[in-house]
Biotite code that builds the C-alpha atoms (Angstrom):
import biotite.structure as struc

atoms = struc.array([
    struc.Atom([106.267, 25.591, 75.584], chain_id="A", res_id=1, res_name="UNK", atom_name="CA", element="C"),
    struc.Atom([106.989, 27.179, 72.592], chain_id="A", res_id=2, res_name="UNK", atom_name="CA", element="C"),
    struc.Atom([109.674, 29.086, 73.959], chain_id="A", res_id=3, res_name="UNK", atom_name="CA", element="C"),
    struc.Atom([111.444, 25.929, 74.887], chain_id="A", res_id=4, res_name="UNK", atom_name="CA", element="C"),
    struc.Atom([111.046, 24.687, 70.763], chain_id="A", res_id=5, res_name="UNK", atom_name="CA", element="C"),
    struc.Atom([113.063, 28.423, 70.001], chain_id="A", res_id=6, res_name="UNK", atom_name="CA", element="C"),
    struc.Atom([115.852, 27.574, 72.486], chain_id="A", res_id=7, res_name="UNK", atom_name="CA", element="C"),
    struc.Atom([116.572, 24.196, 71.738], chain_id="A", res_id=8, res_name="UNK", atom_name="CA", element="C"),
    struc.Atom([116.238, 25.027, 67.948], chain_id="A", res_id=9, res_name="UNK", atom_name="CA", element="C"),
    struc.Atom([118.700, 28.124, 68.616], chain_id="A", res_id=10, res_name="UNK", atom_name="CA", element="C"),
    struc.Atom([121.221, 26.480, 71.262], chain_id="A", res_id=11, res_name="UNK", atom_name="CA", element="C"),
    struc.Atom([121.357, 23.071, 70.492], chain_id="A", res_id=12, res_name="UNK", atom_name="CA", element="C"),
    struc.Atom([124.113, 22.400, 67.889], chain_id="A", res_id=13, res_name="UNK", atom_name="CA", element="C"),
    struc.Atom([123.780, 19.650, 65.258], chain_id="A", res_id=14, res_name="UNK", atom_name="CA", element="C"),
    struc.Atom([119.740, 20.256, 64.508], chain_id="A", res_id=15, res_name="UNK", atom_name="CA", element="C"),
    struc.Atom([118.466, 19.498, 61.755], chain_id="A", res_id=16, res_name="UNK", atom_name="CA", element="C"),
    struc.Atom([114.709, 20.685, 62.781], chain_id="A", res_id=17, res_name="UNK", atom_name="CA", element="C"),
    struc.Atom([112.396, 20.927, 65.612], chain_id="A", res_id=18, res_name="UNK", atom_name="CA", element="C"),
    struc.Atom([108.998, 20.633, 65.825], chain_id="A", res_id=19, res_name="UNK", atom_name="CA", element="C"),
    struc.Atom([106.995, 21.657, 68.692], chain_id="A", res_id=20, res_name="UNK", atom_name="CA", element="C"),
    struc.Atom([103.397, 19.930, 68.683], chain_id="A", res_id=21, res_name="UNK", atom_name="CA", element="C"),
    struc.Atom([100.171, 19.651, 70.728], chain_id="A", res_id=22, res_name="UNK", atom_name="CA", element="C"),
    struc.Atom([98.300, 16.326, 70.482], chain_id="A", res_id=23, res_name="UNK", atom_name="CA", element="C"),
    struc.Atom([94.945, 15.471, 71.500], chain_id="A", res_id=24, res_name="UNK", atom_name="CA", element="C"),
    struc.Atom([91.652, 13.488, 70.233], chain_id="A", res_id=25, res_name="UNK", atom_name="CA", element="C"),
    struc.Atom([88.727, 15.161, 69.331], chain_id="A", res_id=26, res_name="UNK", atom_name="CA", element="C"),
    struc.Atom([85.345, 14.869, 67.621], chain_id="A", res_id=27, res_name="UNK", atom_name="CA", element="C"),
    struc.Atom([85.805, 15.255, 63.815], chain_id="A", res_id=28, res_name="UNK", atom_name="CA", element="C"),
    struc.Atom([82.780, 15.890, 61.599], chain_id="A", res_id=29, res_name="UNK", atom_name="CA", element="C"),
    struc.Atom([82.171, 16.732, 57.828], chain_id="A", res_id=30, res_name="UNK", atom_name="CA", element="C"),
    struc.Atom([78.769, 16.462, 55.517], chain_id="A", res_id=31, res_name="UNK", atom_name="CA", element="C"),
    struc.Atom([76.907, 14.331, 58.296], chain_id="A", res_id=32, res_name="UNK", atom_name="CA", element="C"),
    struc.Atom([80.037, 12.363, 58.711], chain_id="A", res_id=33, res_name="UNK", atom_name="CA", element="C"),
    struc.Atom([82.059, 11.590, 61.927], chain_id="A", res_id=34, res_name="UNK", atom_name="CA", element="C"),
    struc.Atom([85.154, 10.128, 63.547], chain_id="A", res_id=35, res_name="UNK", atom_name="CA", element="C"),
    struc.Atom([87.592, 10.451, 66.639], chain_id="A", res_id=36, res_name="UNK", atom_name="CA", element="C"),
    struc.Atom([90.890, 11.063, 65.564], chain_id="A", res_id=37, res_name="UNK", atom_name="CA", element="C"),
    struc.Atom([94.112, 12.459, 67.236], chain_id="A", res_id=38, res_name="UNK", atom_name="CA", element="C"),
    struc.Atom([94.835, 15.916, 66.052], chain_id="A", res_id=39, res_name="UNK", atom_name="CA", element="C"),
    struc.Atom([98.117, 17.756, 65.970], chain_id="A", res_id=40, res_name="UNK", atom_name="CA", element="C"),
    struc.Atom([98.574, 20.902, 66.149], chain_id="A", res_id=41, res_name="UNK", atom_name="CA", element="C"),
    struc.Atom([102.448, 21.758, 64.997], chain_id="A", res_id=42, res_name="UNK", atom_name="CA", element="C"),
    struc.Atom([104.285, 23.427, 61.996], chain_id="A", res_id=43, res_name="UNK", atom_name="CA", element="C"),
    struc.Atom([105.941, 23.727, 59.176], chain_id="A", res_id=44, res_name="UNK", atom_name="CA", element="C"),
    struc.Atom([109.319, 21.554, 59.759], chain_id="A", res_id=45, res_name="UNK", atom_name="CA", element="C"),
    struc.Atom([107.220, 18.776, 61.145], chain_id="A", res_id=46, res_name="UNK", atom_name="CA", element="C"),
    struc.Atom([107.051, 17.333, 58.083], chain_id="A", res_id=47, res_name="UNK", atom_name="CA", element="C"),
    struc.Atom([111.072, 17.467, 57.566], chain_id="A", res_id=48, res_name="UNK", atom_name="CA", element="C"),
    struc.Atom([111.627, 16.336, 61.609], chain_id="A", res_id=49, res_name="UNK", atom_name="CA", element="C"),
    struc.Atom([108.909, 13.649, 61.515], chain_id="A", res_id=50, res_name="UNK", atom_name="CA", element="C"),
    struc.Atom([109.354, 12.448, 57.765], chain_id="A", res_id=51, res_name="UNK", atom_name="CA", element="C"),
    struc.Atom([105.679, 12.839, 56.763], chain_id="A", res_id=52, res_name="UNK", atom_name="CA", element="C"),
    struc.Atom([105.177, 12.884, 53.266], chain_id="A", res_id=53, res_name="UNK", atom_name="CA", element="C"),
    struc.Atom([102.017, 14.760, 50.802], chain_id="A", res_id=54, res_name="UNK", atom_name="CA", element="C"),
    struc.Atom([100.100, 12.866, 48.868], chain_id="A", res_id=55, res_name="UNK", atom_name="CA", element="C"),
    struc.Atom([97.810, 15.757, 47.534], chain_id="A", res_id=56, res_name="UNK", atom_name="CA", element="C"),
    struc.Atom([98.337, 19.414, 48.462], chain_id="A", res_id=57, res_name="UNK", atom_name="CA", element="C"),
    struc.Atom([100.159, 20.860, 50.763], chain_id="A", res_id=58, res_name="UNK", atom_name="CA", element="C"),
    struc.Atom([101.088, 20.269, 54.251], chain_id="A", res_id=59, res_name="UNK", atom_name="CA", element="C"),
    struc.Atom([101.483, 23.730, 56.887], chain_id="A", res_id=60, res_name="UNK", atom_name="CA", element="C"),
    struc.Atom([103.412, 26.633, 56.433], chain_id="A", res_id=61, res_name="UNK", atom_name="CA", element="C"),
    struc.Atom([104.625, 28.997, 58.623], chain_id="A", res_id=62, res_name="UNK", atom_name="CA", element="C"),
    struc.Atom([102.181, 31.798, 57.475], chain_id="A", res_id=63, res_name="UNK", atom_name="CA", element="C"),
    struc.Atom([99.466, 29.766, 58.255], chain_id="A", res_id=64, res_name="UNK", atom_name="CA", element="C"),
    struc.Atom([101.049, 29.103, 61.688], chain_id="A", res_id=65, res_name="UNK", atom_name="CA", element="C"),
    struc.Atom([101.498, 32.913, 62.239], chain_id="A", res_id=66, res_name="UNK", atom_name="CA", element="C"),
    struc.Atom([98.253, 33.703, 61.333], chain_id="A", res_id=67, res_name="UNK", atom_name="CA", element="C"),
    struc.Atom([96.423, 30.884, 63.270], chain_id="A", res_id=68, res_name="UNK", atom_name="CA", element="C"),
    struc.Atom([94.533, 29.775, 59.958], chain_id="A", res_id=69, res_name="UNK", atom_name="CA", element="C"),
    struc.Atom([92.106, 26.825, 60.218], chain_id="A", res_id=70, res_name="UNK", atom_name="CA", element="C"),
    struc.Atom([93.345, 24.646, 57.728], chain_id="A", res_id=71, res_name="UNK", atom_name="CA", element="C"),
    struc.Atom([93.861, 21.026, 58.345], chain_id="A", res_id=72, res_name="UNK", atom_name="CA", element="C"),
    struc.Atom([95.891, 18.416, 56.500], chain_id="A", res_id=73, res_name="UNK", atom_name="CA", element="C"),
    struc.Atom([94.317, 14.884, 56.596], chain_id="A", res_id=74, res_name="UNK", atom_name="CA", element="C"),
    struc.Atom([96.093, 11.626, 57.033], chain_id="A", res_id=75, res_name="UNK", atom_name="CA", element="C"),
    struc.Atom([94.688, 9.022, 54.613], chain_id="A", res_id=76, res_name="UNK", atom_name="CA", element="C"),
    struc.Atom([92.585, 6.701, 56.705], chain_id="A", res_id=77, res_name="UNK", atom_name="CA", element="C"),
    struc.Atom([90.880, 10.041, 58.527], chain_id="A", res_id=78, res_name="UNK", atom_name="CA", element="C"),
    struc.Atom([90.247, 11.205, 54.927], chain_id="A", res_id=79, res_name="UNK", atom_name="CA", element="C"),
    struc.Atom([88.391, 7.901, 54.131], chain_id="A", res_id=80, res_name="UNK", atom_name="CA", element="C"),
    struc.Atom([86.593, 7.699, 57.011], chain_id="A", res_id=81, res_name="UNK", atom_name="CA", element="C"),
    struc.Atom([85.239, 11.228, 56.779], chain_id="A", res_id=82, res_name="UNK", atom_name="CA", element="C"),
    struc.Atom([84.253, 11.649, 53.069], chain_id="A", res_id=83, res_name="UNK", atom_name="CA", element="C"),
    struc.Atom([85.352, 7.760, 51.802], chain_id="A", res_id=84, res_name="UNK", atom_name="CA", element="C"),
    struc.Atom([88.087, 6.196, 50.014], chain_id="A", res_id=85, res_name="UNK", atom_name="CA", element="C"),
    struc.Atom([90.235, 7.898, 47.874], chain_id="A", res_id=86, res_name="UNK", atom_name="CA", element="C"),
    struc.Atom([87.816, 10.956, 47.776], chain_id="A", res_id=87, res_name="UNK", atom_name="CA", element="C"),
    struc.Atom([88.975, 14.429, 46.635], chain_id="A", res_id=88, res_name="UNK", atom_name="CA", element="C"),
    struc.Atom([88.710, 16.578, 49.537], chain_id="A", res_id=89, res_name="UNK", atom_name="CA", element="C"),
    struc.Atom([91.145, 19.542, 48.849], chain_id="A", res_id=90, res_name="UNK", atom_name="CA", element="C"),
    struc.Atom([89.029, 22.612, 49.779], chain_id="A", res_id=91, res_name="UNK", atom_name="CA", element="C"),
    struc.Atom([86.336, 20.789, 51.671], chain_id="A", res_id=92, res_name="UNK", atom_name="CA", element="C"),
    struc.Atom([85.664, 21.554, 55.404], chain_id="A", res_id=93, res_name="UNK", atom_name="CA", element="C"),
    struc.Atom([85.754, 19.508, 58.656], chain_id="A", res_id=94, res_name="UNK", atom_name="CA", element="C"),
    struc.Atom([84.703, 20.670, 61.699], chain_id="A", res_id=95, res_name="UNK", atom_name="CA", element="C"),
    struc.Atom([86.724, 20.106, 64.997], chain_id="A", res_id=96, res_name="UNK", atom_name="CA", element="C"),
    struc.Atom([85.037, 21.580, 68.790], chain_id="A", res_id=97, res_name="UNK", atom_name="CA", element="C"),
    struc.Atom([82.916, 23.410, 66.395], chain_id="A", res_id=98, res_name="UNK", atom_name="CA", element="C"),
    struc.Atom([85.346, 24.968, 64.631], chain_id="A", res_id=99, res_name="UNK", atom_name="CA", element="C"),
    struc.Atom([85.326, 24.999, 60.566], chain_id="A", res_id=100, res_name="UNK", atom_name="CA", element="C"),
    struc.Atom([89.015, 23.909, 59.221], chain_id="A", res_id=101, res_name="UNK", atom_name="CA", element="C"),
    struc.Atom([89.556, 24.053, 55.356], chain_id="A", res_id=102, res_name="UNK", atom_name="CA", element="C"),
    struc.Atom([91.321, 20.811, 54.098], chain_id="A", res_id=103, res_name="UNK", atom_name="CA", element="C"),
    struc.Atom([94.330, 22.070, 52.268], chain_id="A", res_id=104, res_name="UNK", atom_name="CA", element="C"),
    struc.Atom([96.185, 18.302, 52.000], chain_id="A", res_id=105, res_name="UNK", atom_name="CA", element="C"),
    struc.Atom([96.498, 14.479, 52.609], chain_id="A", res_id=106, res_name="UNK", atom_name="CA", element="C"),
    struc.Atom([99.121, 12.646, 53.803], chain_id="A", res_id=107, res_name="UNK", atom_name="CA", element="C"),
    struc.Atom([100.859, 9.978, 52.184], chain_id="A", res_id=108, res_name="UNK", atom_name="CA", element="C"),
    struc.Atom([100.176, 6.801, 53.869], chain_id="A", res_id=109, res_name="UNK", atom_name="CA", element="C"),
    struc.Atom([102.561, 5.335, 56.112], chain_id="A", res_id=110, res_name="UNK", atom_name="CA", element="C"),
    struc.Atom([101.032, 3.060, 58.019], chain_id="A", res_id=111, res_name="UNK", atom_name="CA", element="C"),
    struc.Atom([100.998, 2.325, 62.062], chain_id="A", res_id=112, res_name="UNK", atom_name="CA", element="C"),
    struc.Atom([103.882, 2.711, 64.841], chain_id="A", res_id=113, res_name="UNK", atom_name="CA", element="C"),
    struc.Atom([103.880, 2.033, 68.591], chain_id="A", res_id=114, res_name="UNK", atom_name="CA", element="C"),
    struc.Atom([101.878, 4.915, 69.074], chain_id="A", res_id=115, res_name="UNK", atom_name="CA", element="C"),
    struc.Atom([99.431, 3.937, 66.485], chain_id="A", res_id=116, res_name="UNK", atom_name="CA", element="C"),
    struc.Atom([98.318, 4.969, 62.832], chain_id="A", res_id=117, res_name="UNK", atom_name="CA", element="C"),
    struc.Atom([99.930, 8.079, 61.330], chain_id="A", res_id=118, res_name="UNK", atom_name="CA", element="C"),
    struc.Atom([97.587, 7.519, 58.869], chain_id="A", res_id=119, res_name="UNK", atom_name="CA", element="C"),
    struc.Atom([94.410, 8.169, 61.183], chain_id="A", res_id=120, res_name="UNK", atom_name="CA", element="C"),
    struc.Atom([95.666, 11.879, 62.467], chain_id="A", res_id=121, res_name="UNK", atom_name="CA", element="C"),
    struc.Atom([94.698, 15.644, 61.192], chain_id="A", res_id=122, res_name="UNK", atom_name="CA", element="C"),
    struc.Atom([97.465, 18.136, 61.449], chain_id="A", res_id=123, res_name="UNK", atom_name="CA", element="C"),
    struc.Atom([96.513, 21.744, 61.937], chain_id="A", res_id=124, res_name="UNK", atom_name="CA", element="C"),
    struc.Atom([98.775, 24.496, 63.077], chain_id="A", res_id=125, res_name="UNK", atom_name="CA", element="C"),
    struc.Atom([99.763, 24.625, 66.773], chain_id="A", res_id=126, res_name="UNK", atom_name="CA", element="C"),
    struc.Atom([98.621, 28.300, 66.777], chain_id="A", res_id=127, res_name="UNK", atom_name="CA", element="C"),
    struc.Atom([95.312, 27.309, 65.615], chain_id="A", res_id=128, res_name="UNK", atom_name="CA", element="C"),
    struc.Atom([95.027, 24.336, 67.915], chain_id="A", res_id=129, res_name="UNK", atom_name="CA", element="C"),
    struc.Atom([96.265, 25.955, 71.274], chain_id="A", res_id=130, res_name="UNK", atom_name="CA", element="C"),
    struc.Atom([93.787, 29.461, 70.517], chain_id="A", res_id=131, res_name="UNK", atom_name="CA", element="C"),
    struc.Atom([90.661, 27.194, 69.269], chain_id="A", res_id=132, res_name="UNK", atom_name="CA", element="C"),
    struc.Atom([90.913, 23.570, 70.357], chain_id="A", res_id=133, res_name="UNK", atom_name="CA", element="C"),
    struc.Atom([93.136, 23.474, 73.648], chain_id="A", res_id=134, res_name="UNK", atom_name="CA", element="C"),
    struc.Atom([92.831, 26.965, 75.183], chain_id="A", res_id=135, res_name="UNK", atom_name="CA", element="C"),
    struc.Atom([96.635, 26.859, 75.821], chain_id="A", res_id=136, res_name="UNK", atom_name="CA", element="C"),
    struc.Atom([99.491, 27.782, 75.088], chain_id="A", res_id=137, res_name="UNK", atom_name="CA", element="C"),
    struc.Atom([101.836, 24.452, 76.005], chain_id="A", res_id=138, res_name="UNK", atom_name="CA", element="C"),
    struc.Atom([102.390, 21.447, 73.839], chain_id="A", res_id=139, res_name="UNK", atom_name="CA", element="C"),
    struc.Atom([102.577, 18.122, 74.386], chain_id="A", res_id=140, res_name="UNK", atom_name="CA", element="C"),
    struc.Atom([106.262, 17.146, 72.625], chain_id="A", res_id=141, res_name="UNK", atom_name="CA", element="C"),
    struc.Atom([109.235, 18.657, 70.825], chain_id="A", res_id=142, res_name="UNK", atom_name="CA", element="C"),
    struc.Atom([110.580, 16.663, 68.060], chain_id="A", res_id=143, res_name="UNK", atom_name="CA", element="C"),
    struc.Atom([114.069, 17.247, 67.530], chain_id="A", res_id=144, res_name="UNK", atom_name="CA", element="C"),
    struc.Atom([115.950, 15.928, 64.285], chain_id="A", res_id=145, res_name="UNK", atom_name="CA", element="C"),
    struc.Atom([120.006, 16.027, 64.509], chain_id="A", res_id=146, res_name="UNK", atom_name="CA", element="C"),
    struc.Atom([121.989, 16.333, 61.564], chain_id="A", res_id=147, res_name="UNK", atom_name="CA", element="C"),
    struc.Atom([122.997, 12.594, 61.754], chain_id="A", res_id=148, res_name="UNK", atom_name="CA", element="C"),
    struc.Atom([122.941, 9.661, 64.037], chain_id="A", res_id=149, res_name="UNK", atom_name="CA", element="C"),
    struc.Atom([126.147, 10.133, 65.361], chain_id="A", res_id=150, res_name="UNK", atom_name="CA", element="C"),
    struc.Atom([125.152, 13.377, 67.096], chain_id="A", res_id=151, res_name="UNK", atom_name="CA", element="C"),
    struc.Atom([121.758, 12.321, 68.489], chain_id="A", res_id=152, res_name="UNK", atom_name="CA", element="C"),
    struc.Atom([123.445, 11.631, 71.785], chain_id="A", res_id=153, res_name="UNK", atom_name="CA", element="C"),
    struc.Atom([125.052, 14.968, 71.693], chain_id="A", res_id=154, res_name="UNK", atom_name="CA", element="C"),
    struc.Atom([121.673, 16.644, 70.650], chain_id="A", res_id=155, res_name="UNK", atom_name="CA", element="C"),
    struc.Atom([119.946, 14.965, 73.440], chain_id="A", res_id=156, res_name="UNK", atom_name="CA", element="C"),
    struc.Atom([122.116, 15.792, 76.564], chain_id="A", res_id=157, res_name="UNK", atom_name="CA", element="C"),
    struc.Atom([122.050, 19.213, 75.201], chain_id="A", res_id=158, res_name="UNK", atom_name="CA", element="C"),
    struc.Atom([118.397, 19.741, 74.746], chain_id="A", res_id=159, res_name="UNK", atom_name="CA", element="C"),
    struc.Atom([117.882, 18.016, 78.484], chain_id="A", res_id=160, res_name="UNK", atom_name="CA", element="C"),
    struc.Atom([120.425, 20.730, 79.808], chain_id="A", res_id=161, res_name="UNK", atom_name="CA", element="C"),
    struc.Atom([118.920, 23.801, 78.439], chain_id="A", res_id=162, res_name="UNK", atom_name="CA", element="C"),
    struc.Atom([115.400, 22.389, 79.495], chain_id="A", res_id=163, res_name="UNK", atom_name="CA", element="C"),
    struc.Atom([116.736, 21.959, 83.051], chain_id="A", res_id=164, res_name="UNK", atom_name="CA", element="C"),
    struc.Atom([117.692, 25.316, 83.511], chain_id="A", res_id=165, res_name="UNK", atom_name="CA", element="C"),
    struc.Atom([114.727, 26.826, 81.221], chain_id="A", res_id=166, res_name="UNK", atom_name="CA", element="C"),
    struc.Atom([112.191, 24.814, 84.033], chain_id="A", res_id=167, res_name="UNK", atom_name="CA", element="C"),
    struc.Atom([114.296, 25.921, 87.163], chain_id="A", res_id=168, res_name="UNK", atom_name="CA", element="C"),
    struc.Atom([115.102, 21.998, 87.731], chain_id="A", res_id=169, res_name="UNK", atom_name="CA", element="C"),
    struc.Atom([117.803, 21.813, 90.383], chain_id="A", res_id=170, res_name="UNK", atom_name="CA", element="C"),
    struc.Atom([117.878, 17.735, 90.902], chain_id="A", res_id=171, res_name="UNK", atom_name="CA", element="C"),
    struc.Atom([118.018, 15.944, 87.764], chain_id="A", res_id=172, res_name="UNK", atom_name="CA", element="C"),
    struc.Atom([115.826, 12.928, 89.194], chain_id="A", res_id=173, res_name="UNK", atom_name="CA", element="C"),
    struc.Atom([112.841, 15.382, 89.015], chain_id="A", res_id=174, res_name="UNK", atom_name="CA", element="C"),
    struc.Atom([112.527, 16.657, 86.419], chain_id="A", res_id=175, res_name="UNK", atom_name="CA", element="C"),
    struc.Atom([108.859, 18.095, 84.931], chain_id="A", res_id=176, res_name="UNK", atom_name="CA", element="C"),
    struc.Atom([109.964, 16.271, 80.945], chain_id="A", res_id=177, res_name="UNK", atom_name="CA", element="C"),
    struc.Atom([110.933, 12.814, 79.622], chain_id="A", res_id=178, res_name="UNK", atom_name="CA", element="C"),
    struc.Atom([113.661, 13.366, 76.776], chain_id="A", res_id=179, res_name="UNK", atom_name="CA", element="C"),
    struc.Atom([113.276, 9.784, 74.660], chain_id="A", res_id=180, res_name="UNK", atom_name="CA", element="C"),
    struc.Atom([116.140, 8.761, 71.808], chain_id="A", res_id=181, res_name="UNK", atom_name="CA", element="C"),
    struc.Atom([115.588, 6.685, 68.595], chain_id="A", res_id=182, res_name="UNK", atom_name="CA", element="C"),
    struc.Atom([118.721, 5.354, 68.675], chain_id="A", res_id=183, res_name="UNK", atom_name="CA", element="C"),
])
């Protein structure tokens, strides 16, 4: 939950940032346009924790994420395939579950990963996306950045312990969370 973000962020020593997020796929439209595309719903330090970079206005702030806006920022190969290549869509609107979200920026493109593109995603705040899209109020993962690589250990067993006791988890073979580690 979001509650378990505020903990870790306030408990766990050697944190750089944390980044609560809810991810699912949806049904994108815009000006007769369409795509599936994974949208995440997070906030402002996800850009920091996750190293995601703007190409053309601005990524989520924490007003925004306060105030549940609908704004959406638009990884590069979602952009293209909504309104084509290299178009100008600052200001334009998408619609997600029937909901109108105002493009406020674009990603820099980075290419894919294991989990696939980060270029083919649509971030919105995690307000917005748990009151209008998912119709709750958990999330799906907590990124955690340490300071350095020499505490991620540290950062980890910490974050597992206080998540333990925040879910009630008596045997540490069950519990309700996977905690995974770049290193």
């Amino acid at each position: 939950t979001q509650e378990d973000a505020d903990a870790i962020t306030k408990e766990v020593t050697a944190v750089k940032g944390v980044a609560p997020e809810i991810s699912r796929r949806y049904q994108v439209t815009a000006k007769g346009t369409n795509t599936n595309t994974q949208i995440i719903g997070t906030v402002a330090a996800y850009i920091g924790v996750r190293n995601v970079e703007i190409d053309t206005g601005q990524f989520i702030n924490d007003e925004q994420v306060r105030s549940m806006a609908r704004v959406a920022v638009l990884g590069p190969t979602t952009r293209d395939d909504l309104f084509g290549v290299g178009a100008e869509v600052i200001g334009q609107m998408i619609r997600i579950k029937g909901v109108d979200f105002r493009v406020i920026g674009v990603t820099k493109s980075k290419g894919g990963t294991g989990f696939g593109s980060r270029d083919d995603m649509i971030f919105v705040p995690i307000s917005t996306a748990q009151r209008f899209l998912a119709g709750d109020t958990y999330v799906t993962t907590i990124s955690i950045a340490a300071q350095d690589q020499a505490s991620m250990s540290e950062v980890q067993q910490q974050a597992t312990a206080i998540l333990m006791v925040r879910h009630n988890i008596k045997d540490g073979a069950q519990p309700d969370f996977s905690v995974m580690n770049q290193t």
